[in-house]
Chimera marker file (.cmm) of the C-alpha trace (Angstrom):
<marker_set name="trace">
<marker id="1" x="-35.184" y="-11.497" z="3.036" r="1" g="1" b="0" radius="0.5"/>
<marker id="2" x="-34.006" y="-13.898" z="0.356" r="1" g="1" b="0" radius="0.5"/>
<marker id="3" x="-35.500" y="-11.275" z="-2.109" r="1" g="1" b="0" radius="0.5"/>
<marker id="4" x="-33.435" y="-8.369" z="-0.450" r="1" g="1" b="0" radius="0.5"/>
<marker id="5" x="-29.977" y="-10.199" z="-0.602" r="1" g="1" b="0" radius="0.5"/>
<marker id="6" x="-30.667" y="-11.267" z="-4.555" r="1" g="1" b="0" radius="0.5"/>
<marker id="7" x="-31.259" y="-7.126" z="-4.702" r="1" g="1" b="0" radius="0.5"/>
<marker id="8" x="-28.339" y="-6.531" z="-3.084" r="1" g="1" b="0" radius="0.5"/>
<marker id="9" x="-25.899" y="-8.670" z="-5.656" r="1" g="1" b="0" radius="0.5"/>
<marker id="10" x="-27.579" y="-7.228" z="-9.174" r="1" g="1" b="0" radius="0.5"/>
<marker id="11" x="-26.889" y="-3.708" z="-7.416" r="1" g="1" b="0" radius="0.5"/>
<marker id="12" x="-23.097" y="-4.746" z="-7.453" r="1" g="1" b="0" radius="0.5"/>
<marker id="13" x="-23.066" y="-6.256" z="-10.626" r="1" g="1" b="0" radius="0.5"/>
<marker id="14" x="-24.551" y="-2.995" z="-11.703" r="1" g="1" b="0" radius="0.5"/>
<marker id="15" x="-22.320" y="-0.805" z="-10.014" r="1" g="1" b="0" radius="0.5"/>
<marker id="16" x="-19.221" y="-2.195" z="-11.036" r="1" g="1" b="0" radius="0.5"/>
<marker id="17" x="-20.316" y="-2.887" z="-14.442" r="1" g="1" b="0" radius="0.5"/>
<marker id="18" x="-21.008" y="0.740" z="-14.963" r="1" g="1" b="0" radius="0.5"/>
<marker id="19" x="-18.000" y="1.921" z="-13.352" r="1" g="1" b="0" radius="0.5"/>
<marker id="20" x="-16.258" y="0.064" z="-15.517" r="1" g="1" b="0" radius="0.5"/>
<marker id="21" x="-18.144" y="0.901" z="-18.510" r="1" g="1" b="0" radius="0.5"/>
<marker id="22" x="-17.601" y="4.670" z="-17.889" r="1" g="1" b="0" radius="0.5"/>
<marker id="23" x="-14.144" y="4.147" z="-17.146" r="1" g="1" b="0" radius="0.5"/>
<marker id="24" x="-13.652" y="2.560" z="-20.359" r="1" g="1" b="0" radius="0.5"/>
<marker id="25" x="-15.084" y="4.565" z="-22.374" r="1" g="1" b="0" radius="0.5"/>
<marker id="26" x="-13.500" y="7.717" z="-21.229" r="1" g="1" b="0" radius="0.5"/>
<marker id="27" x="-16.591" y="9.546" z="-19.629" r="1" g="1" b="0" radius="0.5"/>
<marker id="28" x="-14.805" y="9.500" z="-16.168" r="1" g="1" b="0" radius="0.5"/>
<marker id="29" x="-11.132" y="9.309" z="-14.975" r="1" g="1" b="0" radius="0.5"/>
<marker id="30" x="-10.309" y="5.915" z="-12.493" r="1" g="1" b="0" radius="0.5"/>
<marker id="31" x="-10.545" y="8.155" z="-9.244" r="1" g="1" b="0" radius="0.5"/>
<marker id="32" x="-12.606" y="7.856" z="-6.487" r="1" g="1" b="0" radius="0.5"/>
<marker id="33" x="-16.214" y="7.864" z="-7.853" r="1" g="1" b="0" radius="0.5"/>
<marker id="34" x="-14.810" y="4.556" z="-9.733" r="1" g="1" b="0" radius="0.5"/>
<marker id="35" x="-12.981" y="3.042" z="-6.574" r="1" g="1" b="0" radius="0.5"/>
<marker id="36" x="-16.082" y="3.515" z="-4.601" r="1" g="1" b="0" radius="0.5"/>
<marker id="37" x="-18.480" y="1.944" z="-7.479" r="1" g="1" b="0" radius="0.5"/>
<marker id="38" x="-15.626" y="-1.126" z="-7.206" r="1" g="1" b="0" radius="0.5"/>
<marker id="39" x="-16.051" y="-0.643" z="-3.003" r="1" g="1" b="0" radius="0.5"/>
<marker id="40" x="-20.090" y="-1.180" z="-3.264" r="1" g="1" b="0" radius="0.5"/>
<marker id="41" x="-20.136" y="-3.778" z="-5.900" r="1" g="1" b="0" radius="0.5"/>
<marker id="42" x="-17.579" y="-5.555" z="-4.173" r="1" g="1" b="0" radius="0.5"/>
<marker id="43" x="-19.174" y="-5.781" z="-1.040" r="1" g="1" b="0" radius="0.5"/>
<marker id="44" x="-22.832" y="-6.591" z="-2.464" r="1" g="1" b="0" radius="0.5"/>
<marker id="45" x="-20.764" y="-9.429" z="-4.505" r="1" g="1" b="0" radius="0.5"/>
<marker id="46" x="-19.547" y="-10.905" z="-0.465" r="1" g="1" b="0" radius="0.5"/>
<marker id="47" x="-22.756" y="-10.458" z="0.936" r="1" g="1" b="0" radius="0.5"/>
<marker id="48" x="-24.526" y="-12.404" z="-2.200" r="1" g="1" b="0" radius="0.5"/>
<marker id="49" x="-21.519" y="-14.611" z="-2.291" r="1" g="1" b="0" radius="0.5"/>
<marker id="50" x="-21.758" y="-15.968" z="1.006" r="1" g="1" b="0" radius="0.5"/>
<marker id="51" x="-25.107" y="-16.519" z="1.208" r="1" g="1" b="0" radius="0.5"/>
<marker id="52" x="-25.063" y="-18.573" z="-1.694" r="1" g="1" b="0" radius="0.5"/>
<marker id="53" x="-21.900" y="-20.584" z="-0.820" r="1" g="1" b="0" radius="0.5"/>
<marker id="54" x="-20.285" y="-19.430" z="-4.021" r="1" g="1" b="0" radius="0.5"/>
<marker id="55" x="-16.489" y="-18.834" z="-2.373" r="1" g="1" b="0" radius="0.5"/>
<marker id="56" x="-14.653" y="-18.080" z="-5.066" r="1" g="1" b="0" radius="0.5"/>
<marker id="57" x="-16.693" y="-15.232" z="-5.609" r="1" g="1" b="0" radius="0.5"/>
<marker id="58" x="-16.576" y="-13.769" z="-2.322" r="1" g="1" b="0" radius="0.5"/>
<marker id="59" x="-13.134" y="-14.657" z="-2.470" r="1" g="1" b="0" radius="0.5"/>
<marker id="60" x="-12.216" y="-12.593" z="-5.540" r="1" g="1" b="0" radius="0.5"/>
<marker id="61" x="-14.439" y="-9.609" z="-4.420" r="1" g="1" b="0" radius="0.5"/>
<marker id="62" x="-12.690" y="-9.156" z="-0.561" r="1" g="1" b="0" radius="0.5"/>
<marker id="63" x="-9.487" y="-8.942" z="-2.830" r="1" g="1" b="0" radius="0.5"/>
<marker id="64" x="-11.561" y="-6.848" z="-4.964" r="1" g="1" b="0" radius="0.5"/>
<marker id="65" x="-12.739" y="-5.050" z="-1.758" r="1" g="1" b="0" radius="0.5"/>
<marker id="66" x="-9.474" y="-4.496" z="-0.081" r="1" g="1" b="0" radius="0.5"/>
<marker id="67" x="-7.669" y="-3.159" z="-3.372" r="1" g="1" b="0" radius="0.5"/>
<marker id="68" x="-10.407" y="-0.373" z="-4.171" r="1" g="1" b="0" radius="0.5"/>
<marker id="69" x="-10.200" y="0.338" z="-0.304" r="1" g="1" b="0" radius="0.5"/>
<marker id="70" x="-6.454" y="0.414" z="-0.275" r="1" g="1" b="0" radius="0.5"/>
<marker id="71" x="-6.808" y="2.668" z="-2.954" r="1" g="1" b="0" radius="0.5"/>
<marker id="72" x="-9.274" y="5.082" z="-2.273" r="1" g="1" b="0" radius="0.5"/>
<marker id="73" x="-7.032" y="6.005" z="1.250" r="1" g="1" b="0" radius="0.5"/>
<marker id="74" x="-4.155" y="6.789" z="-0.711" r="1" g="1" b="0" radius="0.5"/>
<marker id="75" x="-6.158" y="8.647" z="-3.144" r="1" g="1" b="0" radius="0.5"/>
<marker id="76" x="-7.052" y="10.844" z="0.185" r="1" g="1" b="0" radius="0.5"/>
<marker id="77" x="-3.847" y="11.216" z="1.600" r="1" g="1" b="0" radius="0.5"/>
<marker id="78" x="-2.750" y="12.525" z="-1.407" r="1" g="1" b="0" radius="0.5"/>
<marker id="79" x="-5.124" y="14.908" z="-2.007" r="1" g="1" b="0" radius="0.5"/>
<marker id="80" x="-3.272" y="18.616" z="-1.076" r="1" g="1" b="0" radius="0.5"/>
<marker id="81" x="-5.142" y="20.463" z="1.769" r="1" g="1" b="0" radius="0.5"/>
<marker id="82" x="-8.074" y="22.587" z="1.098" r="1" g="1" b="0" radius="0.5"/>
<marker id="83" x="-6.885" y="26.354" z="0.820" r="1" g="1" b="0" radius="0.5"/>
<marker id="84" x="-9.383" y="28.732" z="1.865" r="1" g="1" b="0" radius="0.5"/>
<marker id="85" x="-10.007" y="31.936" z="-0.331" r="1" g="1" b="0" radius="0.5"/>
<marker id="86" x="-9.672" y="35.293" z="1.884" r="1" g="1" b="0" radius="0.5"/>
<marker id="87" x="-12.745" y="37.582" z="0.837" r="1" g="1" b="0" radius="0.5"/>
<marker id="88" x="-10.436" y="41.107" z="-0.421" r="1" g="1" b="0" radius="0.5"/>
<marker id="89" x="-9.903" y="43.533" z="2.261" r="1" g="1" b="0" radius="0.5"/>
<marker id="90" x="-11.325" y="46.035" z="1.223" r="1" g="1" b="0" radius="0.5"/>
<marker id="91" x="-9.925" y="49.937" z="1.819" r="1" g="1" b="0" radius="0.5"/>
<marker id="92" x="-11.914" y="53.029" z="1.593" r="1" g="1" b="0" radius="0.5"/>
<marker id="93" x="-9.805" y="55.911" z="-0.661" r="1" g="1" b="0" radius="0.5"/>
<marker id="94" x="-11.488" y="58.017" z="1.448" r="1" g="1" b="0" radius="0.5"/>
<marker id="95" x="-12.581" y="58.769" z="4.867" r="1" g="1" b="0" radius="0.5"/>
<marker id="96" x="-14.960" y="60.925" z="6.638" r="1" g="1" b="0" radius="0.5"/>
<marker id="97" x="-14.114" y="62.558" z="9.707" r="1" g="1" b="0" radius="0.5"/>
<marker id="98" x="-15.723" y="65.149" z="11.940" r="1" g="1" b="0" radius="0.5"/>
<marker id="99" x="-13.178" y="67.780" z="10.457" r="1" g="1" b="0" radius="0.5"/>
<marker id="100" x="-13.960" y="66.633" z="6.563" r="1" g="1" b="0" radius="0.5"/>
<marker id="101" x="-13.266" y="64.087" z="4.275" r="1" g="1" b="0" radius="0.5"/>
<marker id="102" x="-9.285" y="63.065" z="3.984" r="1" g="1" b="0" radius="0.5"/>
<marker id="103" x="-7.658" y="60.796" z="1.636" r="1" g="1" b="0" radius="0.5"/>
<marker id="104" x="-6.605" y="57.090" z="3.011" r="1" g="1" b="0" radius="0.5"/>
<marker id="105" x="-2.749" y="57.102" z="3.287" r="1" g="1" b="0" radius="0.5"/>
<marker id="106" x="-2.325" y="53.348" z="3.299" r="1" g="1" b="0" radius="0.5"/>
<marker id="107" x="0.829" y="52.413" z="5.517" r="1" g="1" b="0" radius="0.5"/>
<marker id="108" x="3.859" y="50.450" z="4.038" r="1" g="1" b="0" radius="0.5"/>
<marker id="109" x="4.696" y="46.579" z="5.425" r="1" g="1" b="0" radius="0.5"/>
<marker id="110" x="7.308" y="46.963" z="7.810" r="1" g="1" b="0" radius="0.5"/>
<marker id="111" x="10.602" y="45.591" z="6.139" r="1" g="1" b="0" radius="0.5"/>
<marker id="112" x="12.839" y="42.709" z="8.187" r="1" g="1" b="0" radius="0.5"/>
<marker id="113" x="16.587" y="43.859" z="8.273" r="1" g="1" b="0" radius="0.5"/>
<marker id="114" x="18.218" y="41.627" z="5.959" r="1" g="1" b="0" radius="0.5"/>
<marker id="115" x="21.548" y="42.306" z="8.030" r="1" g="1" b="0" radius="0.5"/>
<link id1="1" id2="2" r="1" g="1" b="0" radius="0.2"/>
<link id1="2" id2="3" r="1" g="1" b="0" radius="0.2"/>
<link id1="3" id2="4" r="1" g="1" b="0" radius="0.2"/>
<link id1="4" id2="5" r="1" g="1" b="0" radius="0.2"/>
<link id1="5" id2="6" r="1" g="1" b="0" radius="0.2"/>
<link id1="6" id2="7" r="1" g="1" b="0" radius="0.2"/>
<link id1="7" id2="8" r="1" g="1" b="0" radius="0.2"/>
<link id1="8" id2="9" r="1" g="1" b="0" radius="0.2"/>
<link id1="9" id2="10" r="1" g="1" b="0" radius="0.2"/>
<link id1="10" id2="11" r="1" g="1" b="0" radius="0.2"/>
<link id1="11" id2="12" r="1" g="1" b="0" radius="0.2"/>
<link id1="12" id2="13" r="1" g="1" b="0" radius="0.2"/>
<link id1="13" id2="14" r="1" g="1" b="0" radius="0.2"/>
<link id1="14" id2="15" r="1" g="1" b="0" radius="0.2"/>
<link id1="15" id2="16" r="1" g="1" b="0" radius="0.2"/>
<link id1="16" id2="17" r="1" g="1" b="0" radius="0.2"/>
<link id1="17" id2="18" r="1" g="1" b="0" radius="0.2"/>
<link id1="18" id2="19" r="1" g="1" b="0" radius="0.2"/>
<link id1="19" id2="20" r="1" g="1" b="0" radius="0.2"/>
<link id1="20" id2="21" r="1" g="1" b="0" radius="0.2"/>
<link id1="21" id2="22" r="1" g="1" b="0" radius="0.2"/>
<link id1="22" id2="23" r="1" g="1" b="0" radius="0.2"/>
<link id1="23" id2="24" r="1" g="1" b="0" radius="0.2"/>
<link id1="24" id2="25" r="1" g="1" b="0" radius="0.2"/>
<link id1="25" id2="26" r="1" g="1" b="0" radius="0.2"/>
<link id1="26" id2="27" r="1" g="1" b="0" radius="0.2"/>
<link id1="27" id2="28" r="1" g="1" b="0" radius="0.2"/>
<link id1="28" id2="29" r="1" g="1" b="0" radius="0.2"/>
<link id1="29" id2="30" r="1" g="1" b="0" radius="0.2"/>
<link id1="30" id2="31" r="1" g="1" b="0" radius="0.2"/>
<link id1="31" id2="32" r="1" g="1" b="0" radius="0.2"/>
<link id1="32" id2="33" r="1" g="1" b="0" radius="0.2"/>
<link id1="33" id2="34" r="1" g="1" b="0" radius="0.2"/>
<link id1="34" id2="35" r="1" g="1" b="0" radius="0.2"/>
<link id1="35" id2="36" r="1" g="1" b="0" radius="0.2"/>
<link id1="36" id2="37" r="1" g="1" b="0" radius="0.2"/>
<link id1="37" id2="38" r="1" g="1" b="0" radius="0.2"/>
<link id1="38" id2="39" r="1" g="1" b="0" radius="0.2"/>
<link id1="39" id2="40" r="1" g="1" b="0" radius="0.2"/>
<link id1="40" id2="41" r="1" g="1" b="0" radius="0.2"/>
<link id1="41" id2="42" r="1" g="1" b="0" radius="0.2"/>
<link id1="42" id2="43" r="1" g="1" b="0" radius="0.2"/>
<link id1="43" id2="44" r="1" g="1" b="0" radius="0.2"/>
<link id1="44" id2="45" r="1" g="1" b="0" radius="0.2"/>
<link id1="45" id2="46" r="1" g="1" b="0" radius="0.2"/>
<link id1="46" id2="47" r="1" g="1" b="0" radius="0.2"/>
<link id1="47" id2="48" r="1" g="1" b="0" radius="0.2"/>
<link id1="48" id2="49" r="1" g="1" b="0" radius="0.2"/>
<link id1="49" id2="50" r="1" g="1" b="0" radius="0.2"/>
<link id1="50" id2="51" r="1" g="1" b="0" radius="0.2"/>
<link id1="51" id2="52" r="1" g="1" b="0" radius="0.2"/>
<link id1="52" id2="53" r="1" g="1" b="0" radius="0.2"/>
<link id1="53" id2="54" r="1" g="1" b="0" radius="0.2"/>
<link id1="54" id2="55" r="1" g="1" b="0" radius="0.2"/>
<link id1="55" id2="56" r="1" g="1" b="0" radius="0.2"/>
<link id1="56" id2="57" r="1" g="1" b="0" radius="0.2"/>
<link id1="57" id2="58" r="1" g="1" b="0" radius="0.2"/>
<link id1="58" id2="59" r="1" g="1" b="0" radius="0.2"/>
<link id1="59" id2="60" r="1" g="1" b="0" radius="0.2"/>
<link id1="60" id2="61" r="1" g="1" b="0" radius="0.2"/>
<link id1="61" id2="62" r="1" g="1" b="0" radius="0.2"/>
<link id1="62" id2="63" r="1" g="1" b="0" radius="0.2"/>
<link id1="63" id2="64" r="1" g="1" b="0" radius="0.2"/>
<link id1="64" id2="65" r="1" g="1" b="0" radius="0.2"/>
<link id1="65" id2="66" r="1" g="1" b="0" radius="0.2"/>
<link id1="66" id2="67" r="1" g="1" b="0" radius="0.2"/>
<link id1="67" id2="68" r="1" g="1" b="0" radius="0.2"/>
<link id1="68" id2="69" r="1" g="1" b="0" radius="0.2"/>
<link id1="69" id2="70" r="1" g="1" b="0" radius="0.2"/>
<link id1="70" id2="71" r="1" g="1" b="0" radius="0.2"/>
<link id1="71" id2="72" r="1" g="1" b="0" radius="0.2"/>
<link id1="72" id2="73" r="1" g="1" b="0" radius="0.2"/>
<link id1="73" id2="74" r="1" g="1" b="0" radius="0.2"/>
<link id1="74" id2="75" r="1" g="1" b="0" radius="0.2"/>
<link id1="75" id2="76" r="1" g="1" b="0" radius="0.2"/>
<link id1="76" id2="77" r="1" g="1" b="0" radius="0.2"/>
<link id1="77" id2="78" r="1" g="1" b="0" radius="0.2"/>
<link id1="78" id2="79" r="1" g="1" b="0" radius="0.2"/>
<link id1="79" id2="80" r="1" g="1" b="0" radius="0.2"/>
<link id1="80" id2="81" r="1" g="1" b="0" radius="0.2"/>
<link id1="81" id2="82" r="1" g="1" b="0" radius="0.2"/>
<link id1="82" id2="83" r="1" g="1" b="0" radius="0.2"/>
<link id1="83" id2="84" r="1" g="1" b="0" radius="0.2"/>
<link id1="84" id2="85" r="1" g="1" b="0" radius="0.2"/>
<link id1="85" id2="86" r="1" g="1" b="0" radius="0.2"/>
<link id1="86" id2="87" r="1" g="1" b="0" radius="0.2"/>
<link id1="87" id2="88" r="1" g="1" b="0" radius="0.2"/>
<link id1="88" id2="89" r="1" g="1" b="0" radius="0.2"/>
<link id1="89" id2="90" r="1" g="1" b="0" radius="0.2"/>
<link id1="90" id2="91" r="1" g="1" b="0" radius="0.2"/>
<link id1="91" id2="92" r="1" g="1" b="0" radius="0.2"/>
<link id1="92" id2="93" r="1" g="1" b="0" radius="0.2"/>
<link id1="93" id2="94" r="1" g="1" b="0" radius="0.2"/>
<link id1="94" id2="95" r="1" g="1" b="0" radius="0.2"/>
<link id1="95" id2="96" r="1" g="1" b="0" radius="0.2"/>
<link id1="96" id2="97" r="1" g="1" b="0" radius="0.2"/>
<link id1="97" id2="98" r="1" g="1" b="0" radius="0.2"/>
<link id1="98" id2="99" r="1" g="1" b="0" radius="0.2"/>
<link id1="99" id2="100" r="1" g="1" b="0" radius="0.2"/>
<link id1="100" id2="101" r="1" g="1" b="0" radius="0.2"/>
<link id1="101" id2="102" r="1" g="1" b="0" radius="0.2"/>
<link id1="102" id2="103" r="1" g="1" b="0" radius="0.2"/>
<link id1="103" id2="104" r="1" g="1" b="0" radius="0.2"/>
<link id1="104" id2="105" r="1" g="1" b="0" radius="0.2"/>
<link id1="105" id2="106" r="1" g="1" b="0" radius="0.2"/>
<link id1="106" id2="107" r="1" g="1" b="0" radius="0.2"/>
<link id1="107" id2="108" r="1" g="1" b="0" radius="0.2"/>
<link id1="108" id2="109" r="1" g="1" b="0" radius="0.2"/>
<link id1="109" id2="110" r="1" g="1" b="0" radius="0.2"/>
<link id1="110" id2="111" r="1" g="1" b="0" radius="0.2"/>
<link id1="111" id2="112" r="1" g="1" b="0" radius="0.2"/>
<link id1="112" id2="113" r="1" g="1" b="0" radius="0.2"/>
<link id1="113" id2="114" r="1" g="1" b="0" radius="0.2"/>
<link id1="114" id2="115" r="1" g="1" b="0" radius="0.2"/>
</marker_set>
């Protein structure tokens, strides 16, 4: 188990290292695939942290914790709604009938009285 918990720490070291690498050097924007690198490596840091009795570590990373967090909800409540793309209606020019084929005469909007 010790094994798994030593796995778990280099895994956040890793995670936020790289975020932070990319971040720096301009390969990604500081959005949410960073905040959530910073979310993981932050709570591998508490879980190694604690088990080792290193406190100001675990201290550092729930602060580190609760800003990505804190950040990545306001990154969602930002985010506009998802608008959903009508397939095109489409309208035949034409239409067959049982007395022969007549042209479409589309109809206009009704328009409100402006009154």
């Amino acid at each position: 188990m010790e094994l798994l918990w030593e796995i778990t720490g280099w895994a956040g070291a890793a995670a936020m290292l790289c975020a932070y690498m990319t971040v720096s050097m301009g390969w990604i924007k500081p959005g949410t695939t960073f905040q959530a690198a910073n979310l993981f490596g932050s709570c591998a840091f508490i879980i190694n942290g604690t088990l080792h009795g290193a406190w100001p570590s675990v201290a550092t990373n729930v602060a580190w914790f609760l800003i990505s967090a804190v950040a990545l909800l306001r990154m969602r409540n930002q985010q506009p709604d998802a608008v959903v793309e009508a397939e095109p209606i489409v309208v035949p020019a034409y239409v067959t009938t049982d007395t022969g084929t007549q042209p479409v005469i589309p109809h206009p909007a009704p328009v409100a009285n402006c009154a």
